[in-house]
C-alpha positions as CSV (number, residue, x, y, z in Angstrom):
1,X,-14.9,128.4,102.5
2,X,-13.0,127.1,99.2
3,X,-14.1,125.5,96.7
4,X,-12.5,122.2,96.8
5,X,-12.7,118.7,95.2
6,X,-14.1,116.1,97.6
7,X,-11.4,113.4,98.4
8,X,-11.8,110.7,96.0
9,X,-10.1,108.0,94.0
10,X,-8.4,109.1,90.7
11,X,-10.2,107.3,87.9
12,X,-6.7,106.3,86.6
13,X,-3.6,105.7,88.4
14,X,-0.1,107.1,87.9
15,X,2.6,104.9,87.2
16,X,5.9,105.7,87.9
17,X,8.1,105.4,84.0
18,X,10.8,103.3,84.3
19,X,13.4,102.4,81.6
20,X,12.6,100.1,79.5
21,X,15.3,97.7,78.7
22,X,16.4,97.6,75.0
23,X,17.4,94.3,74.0
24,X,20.0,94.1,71.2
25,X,18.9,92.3,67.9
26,X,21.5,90.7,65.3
27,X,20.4,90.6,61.7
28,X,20.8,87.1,60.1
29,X,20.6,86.1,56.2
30,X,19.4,83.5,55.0
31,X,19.3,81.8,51.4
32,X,16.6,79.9,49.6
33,X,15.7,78.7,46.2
34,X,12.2,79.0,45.5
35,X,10.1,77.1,43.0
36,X,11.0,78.4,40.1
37,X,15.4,77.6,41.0
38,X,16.0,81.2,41.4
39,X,18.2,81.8,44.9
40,X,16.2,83.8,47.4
41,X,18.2,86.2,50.1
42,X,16.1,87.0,53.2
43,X,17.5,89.4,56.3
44,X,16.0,88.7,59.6
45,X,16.6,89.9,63.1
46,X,17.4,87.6,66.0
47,X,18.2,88.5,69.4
48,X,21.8,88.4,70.8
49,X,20.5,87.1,73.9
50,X,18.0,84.5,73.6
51,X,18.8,83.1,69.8
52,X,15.2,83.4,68.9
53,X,14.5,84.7,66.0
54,X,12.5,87.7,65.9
55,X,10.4,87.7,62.7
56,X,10.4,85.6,59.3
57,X,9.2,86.8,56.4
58,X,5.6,85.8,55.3
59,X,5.8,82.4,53.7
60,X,9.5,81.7,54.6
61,X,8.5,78.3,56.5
62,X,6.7,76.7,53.4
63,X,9.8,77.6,51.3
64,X,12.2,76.8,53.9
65,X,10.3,72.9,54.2
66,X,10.0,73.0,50.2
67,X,13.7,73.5,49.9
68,X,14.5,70.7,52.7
69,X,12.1,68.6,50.3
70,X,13.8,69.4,47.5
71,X,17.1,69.1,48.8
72,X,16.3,65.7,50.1
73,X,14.7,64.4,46.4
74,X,17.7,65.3,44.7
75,X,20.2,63.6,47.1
76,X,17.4,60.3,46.9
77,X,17.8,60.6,42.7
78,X,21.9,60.7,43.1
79,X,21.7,57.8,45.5
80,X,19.7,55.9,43.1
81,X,21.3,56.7,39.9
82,X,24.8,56.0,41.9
83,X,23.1,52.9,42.8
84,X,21.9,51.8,39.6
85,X,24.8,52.4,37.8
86,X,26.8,50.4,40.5
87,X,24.2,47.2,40.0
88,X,25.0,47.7,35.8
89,X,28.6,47.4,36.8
90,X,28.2,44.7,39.2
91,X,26.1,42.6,36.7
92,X,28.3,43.6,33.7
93,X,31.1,42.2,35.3
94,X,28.8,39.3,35.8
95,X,28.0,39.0,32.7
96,X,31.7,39.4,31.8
97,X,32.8,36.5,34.4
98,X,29.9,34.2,33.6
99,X,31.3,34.6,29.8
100,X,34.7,34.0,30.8
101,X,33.8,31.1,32.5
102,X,31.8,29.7,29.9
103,X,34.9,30.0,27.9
104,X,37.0,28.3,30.1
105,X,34.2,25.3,30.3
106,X,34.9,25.0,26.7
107,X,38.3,25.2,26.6
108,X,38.6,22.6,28.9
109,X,35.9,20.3,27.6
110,X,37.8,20.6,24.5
111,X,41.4,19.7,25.7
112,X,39.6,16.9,27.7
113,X,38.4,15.6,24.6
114,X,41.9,16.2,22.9
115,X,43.4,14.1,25.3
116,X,40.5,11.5,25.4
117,X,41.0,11.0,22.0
118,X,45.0,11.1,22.2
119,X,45.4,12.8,18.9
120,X,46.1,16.4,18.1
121,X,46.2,16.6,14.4
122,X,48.5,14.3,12.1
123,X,50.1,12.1,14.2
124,X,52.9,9.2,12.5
125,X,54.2,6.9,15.0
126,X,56.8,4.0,14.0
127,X,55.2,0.7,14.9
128,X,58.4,0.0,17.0
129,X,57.6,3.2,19.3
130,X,54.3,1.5,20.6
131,X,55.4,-2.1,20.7
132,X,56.3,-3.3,24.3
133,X,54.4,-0.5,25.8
134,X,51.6,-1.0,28.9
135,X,48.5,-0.8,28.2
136,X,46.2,1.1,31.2
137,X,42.7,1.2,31.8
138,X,41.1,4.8,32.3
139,X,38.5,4.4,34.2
140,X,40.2,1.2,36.8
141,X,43.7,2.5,36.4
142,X,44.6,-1.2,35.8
143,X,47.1,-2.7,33.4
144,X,45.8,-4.8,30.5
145,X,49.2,-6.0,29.4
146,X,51.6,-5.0,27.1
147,X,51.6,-4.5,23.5
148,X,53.2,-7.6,21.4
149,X,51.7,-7.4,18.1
150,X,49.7,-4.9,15.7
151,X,47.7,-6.0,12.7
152,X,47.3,-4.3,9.1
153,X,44.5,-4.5,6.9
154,X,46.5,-4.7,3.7
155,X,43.9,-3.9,1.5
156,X,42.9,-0.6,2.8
157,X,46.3,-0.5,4.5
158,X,44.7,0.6,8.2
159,X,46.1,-0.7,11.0
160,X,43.2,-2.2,12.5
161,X,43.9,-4.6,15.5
162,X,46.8,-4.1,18.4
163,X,47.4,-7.6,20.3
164,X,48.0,-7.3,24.2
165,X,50.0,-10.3,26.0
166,X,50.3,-10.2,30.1
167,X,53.8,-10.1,29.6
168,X,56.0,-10.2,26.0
169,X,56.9,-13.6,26.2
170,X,54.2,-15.7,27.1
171,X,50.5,-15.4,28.3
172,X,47.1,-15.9,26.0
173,X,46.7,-13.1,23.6
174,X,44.4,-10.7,23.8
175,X,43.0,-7.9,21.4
176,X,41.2,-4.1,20.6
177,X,40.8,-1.8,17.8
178,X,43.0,0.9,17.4
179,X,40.2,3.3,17.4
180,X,39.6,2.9,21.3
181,X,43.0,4.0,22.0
182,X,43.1,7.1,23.9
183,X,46.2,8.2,24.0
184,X,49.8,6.8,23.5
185,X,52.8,8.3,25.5
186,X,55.0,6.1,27.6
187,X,51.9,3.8,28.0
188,X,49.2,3.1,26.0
189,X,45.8,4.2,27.4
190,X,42.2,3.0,26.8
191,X,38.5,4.0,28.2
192,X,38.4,1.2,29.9
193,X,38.6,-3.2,30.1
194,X,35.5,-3.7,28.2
195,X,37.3,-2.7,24.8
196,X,38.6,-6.4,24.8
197,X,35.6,-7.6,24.7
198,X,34.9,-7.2,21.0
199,X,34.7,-10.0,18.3
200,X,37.0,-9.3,16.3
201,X,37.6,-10.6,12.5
202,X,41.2,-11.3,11.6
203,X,41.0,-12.4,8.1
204,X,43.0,-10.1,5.7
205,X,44.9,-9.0,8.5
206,X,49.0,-9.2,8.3
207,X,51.7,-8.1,10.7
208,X,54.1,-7.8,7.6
209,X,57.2,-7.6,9.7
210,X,59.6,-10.6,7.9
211,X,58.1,-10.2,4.5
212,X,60.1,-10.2,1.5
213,X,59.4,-7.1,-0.7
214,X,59.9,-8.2,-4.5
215,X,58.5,-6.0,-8.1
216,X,56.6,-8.1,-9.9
217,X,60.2,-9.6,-12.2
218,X,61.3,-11.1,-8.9
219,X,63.4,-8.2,-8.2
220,X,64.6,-8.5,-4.3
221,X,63.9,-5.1,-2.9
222,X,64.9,-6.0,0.6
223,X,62.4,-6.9,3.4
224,X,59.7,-5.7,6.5
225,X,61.2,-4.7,9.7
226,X,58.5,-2.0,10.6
227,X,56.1,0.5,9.0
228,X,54.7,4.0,10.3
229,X,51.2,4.5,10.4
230,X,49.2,7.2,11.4
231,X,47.7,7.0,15.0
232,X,44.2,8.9,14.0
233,X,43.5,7.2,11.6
234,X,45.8,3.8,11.4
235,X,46.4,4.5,7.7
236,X,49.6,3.0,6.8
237,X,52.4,5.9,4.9
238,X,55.7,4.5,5.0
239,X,57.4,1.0,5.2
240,X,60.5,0.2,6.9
241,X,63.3,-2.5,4.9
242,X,66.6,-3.9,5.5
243,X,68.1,-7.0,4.5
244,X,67.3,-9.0,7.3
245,X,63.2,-8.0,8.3
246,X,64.2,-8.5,11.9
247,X,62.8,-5.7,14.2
248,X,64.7,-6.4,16.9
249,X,67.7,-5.7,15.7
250,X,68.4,-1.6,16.5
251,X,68.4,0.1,13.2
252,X,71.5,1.9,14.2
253,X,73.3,-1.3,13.4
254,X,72.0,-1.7,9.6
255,X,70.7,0.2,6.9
256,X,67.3,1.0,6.6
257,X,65.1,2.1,4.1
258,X,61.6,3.8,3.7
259,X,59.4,3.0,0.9
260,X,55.7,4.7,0.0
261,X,53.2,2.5,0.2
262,X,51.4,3.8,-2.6
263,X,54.3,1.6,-4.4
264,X,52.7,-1.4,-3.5
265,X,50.5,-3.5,-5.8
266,X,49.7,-6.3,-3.5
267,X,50.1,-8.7,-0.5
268,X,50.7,-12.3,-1.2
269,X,51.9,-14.8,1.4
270,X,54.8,-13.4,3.1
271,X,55.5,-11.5,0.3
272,X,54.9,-7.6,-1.1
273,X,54.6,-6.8,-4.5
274,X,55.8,-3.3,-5.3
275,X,55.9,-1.6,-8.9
276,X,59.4,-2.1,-10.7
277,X,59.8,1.8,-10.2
278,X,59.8,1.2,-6.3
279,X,63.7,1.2,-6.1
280,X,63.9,4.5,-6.9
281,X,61.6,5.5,-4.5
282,X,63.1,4.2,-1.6
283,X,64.7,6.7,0.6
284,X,67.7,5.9,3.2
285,X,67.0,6.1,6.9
286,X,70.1,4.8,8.5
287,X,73.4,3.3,7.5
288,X,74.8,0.6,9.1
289,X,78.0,0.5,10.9
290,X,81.1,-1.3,9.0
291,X,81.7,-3.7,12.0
292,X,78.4,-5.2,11.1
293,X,77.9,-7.5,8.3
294,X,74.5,-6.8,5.7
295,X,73.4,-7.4,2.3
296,X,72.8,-4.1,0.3
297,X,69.4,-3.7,-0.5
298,X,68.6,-3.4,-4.8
């Protein structure tokens, strides 16, 4: 008899090798800045098939979410300083348009006042110019009347008073200073109705149109049709002679004359007293046309 092993169970079983599949692996870099702003280059494996990746270097996640973070901050801090300097523009052009319109306010406000007033610098009119012309209420945009008469002070030699009639050839008077004139164009215009409502004082006051104008030896010097006055502050400059004193009567159809009124000495009834120099003074205006008769002045 042989020596044989008993039958028994192997203590370890014997597996048939099969071939293992080899699976195919792709390398894949990667770049990172770390920490310190130096750029990081990492080389990992990932499989063809599935995509996964197959191993990251130790650490790799926290830098890969630093550098997400990082990323993120800076393109929050360009945001903001793109916004911010976007609101300085926006509110410097405010600033810039309030300005301008602040400029404009006043620019306005003043031509308001310009025309409220009705006088932009030194302005002479000829008392003929405003004579005849409608007087309108501002505020009511009523008519007043017209104007039929304007009074001198003729001892400061301001025109002081202008008369208003409801029509030039009849109707009850009425009168206002010349300082609440607003402006005179082709009407005369004034704040409002109340300004006839003043008191006014008419002693020393003289329309001077008619008056003889004499030097003090009786010499005729010719006589008043008009006078130019300034409308800012009424003061009297120039007055206006012929030989007749009649305004009325168009000055293209006699000679006139202007004379200074720093010539005159004083105002007596219906007469003016200038210095015995005034003849000389006197400067030509028009000239009268042959057809019609006139007595030459000096």
């Amino acid at each position: 008899m042989c020596d044989c092993l008993p039958p028994s169970q192997l203590p370890f079983s014997i597996i048939k090798p099969q071939k293992l599949r080899q699976q195919s692996y792709s390398t894949v870099n990667f770049s990172s800045v770390n920490r310190s702003g130096r750029l990081k280059f990492t080389s990992i494996k990932a499989s063809k098939n599935t995509g996964e990746v197959g191993f990251k270097e130790k650490g790799q996640e926290e830098e890969e979410k630093n550098f997400e973070l990082e990323s993120s901050r800076i393109q929050k801090d360009k945001e903001t300083k793109v916004g911010s300097l976007g609101f300085d523009i926006l509110e410097l052009k405010d600033g810039e348009k309030d300005g301008k319109e602040e400029q404009d306010l006043v620019a306005a406000e003043k031509e308001r006042n310009k025309i409220r007033n009705g006088r932009r610098g030194k302005q002479v009119i000829r008392r003929s110019s405003i004579l005849a012309k409608q007087v309108i209420s501002i505020q009511s945009a009523l008519s007043l009347g017209f104007v039929s008469q304007i009074w001198v002070d003729t001892k400061s030699w301001v025109v002081l008073v202008v008369e208003v009639r409801p029509n030039l050839l009849s109707g009850e008077s009425e009168r206002f200073l010349l300082e609440d004139v607003s402006q005179v164009g082709d009407v005369v215009l004034v704040e409002d109705e109340n300004v006839m409502d003043a008191e006014l004082k008419m002693i020393g006051l003289e329309t001077l149109v008619g008056y003889r104008v004499v030097t003090p030896g009786q010499r005729d010097i010719g006589k008043v049709r008009g006078y130019s006055f300034n409308i800012n502050s009424g003061a009297v400059e120039l007055l206006e002679l012929d030989s007749f004193g009649i305004s009325i009567i168009p000055s293209s159809l006699v000679s006139t004359y202007a004379l200074p009124v720093d010539d005159v000495l004083e105002v007596l009834s219906d007469t003016v007293v200038v210095h015995e120099s005034a003849a000389s003074h006197i400067q030509r205006l028009t000239k009268e046309v042959e057809s019609f008769p006139s007595f030459c002045l000096i």
